[in-house]
N, C-alpha and C positions, 0 to 999 in steps of 0.2 A: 462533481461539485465539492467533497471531502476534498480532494486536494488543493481548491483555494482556500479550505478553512486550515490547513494547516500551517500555513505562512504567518509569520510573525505574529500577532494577536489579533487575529482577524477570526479566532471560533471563539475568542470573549467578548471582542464588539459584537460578534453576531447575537450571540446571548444576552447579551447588557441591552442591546438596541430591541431584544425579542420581550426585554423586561424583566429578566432577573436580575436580582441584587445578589452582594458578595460573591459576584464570578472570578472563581481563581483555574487557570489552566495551567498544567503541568504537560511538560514533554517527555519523553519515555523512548530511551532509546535501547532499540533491542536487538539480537541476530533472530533472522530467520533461520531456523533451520529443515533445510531439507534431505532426504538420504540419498536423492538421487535429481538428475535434471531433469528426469518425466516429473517429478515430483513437484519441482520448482515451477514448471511450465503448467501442470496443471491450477497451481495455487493462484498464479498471475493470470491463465486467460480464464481458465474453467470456470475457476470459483473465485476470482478476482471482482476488481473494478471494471474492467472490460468484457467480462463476462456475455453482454449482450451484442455490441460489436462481433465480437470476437467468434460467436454460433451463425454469424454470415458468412464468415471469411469461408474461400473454398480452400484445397487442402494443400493448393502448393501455397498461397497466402499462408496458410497455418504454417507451414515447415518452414519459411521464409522469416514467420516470426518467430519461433520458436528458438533458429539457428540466431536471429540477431537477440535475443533476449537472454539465451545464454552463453555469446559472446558476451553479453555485458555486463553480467556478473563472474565472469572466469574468475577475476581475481579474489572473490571468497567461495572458491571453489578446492575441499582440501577431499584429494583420493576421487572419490565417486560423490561424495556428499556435499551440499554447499551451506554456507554461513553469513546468508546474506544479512551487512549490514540494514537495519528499519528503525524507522521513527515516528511513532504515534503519539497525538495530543490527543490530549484527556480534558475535560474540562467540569467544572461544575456549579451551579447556581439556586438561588434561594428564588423563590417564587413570592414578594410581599404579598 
């Protein structure tokens, strides 16, 4: 559900319409950084958003994601460690 709040102002309408006033959101763009690709893979399935999914998949599933997840960050991949770009909205509101 967090990833459709994060499109265009759709986690300040959700706010505004939940009833706070002065809702201002701010987007925040940051690297992830991890020291290695277990690292990375853990962050994304373990302790991620799929986390749940993710503790069904059996093991060739798991390495099957694992291998396509970090083909798709190769390219903020520097040495052994990666620098994936991210982007988190932030938001905040007054409760009348």
């Amino acid at each position: 559900m967090f990833f459709q709040l994060g499109t265009g102002d759709r986690l300040a309408r959700a706010m505004a319409a939940a009833g706070f006033a002065e809702v201002r959101a701010e987007r925040l763009s940051v690297a992830l950084a991890y020291e290695s690709g277990d690292d990375a893979i853990g962050a994304a399935f373990a302790g991620g958003p799929v986390a749940l999914a993710y503790s069904r998949f059996d093991a060739e599933t798991r390495a099957s994601a694992h291998a396509d997840y970090l083909a798709s960050i190769a390219s903020s991949r520097r040495g052994d460690a990666y620098d994936v770009p991210g982007e988190f909205v932030i938001a905040r509101g007054v409760r009348p």
